[in-house]
Backbone bond lengths (Angstrom), bond angles and torsions (degrees), N, CA, C in turn:
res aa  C-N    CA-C-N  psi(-1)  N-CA   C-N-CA  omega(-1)  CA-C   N-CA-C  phi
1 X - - - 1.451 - - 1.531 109.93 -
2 X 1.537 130.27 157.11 0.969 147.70 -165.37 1.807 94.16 -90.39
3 X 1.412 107.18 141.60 1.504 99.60 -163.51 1.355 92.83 -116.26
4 X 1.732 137.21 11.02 1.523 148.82 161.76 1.365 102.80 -168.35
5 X 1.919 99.94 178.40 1.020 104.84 169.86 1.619 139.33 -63.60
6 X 1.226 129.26 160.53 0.738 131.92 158.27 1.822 137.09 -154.34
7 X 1.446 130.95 169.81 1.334 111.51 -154.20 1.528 108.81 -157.25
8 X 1.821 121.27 175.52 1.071 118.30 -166.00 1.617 91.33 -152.69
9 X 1.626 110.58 147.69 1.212 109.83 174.49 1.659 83.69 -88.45
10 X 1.374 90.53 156.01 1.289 103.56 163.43 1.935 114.28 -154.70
11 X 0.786 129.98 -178.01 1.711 147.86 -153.01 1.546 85.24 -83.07
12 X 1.303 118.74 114.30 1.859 120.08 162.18 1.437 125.87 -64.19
13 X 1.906 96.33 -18.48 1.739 97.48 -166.46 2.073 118.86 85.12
14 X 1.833 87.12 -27.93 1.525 108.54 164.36 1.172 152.41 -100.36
15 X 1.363 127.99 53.49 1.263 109.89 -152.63 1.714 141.88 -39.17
16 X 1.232 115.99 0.81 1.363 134.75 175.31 1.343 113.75 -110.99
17 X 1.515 116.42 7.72 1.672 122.48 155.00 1.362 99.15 -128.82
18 X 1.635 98.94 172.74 1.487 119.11 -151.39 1.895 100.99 -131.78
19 X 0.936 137.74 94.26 1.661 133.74 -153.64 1.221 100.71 -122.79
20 X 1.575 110.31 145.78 1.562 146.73 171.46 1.966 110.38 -112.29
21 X 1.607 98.28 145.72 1.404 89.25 158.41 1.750 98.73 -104.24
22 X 0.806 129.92 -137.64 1.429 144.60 -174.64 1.293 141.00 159.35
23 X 1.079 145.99 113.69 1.523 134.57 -144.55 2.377 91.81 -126.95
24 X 1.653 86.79 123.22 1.738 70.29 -176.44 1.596 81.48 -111.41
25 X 1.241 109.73 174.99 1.623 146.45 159.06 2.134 100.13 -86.57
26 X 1.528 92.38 109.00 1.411 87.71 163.36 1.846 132.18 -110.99
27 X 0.496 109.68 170.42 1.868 113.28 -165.81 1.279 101.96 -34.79
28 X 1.310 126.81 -42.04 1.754 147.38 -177.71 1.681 121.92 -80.72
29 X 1.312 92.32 -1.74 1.265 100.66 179.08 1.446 126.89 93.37
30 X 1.263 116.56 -15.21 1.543 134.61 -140.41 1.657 84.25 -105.80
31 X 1.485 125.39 167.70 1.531 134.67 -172.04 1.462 107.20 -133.09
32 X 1.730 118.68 104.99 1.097 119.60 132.42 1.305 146.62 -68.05
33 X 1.627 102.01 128.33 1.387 112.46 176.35 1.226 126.63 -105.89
34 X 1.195 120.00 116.29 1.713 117.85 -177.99 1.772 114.00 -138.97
35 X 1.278 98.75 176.25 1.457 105.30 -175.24 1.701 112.00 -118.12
36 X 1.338 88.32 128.04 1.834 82.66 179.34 1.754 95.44 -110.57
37 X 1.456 102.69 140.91 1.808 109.21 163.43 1.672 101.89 -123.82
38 X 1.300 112.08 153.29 1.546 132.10 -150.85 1.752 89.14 -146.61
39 X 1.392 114.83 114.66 1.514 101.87 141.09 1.335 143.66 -23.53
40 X 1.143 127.80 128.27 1.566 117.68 -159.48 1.867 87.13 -77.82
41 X 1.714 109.59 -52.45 1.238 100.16 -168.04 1.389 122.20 -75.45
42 X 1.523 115.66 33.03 1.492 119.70 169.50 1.636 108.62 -133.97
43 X 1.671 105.58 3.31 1.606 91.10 173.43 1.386 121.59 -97.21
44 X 1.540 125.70 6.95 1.351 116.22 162.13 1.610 99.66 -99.98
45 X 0.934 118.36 1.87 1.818 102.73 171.53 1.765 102.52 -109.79
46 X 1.581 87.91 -116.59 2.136 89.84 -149.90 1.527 91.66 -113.39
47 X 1.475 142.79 118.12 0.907 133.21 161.31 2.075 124.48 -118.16
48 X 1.418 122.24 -172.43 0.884 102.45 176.62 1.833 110.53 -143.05
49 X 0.958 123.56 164.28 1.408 123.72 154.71 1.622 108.38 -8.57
50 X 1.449 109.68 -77.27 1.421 109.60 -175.04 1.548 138.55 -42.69
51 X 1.840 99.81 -15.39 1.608 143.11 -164.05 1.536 83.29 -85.18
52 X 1.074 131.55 -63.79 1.805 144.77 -159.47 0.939 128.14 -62.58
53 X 0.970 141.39 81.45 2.076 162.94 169.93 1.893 87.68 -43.42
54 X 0.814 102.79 114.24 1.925 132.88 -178.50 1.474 115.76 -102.72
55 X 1.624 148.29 102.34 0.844 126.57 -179.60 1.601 122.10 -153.51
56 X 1.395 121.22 93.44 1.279 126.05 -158.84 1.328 115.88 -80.42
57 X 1.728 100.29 109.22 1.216 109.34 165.83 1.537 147.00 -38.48
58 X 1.957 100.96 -54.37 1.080 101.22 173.93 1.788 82.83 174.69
59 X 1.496 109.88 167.30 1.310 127.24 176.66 2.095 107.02 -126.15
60 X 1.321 94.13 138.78 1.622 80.52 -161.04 2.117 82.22 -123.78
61 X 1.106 95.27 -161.19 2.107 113.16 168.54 1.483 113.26 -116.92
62 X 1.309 104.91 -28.85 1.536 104.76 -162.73 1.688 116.89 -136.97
63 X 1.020 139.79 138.06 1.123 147.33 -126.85 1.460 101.00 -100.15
64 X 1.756 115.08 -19.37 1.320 121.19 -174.59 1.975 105.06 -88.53
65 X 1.543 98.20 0.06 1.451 113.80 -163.88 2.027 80.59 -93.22
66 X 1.103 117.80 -67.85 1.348 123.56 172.43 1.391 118.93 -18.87
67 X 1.594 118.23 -50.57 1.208 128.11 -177.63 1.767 114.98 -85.41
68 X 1.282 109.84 -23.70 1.845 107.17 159.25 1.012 115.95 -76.08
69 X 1.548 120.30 -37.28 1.813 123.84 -179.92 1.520 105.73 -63.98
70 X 1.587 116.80 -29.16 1.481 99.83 -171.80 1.760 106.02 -108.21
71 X 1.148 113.82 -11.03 1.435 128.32 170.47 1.984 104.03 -56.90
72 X 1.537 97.31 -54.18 1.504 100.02 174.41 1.475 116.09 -58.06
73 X 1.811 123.45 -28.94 1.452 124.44 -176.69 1.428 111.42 -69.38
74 X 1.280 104.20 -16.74 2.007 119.87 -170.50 1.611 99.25 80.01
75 X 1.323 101.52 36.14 1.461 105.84 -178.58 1.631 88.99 -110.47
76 X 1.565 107.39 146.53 1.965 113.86 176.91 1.245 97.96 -109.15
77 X 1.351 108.76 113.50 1.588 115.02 172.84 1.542 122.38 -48.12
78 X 1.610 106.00 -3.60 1.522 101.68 -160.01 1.834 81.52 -92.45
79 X 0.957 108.06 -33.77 1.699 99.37 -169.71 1.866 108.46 -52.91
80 X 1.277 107.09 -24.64 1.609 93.10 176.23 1.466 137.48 -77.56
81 X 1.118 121.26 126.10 1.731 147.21 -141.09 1.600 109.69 -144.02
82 X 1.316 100.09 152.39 1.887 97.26 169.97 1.280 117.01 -27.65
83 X 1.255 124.10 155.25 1.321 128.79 -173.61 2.110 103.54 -84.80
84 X 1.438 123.13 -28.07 1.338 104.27 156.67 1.058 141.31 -61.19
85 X 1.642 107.79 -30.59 1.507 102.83 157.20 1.205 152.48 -42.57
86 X 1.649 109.61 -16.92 1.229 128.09 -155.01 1.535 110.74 -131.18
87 X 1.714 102.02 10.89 1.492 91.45 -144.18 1.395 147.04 98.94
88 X 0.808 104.73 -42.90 1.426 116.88 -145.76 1.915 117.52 -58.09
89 X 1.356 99.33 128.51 1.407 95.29 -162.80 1.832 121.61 -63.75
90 X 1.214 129.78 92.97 1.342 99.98 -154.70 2.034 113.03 -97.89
């Protein structure tokens, strides 16, 4: 099991947003995956919660379930890393 979060830039579909997938560890053990998109022209300045496009993919048990759910997005599970690495807005 994944012992925190972690995340991947990936393609928004927008060019005027900036998108992550993200896989968390929840209280139950189980792994949500979702996608956050961020304004491009609000991620080098001050943004907030309200700024953040939220969107849950799916919740799986097993970590090899993680890697078909994101294999199907054309996302490579190997690319996911700390969330500073990537950006990632937390």
């Amino acid at each position: 099991m994944l012992r925190g979060l972690v995340s991947a830039r990936v393609d928004s579909g927008d060019p005027s947003y900036l998108s992550w997938i993200f896989v968390q560890v929840l209280n139950d053990d189980r792994l949500r995956i979702s996608k956050v998109s961020v304004p491009k022209s609000l991620v080098d300045g001050c943004f907030g919660e309200a700024d953040i496009s939220r969107e849950v993919i799916g919740v799986v048990s097993e970590i090899s379930e993680v890697d078909s759910l994101l294999s199907s997005l054309g996302v490579d599970p190997d690319s996911l890393e700390e969330p500073w690495k990537n950006e990632f807005p937390l």
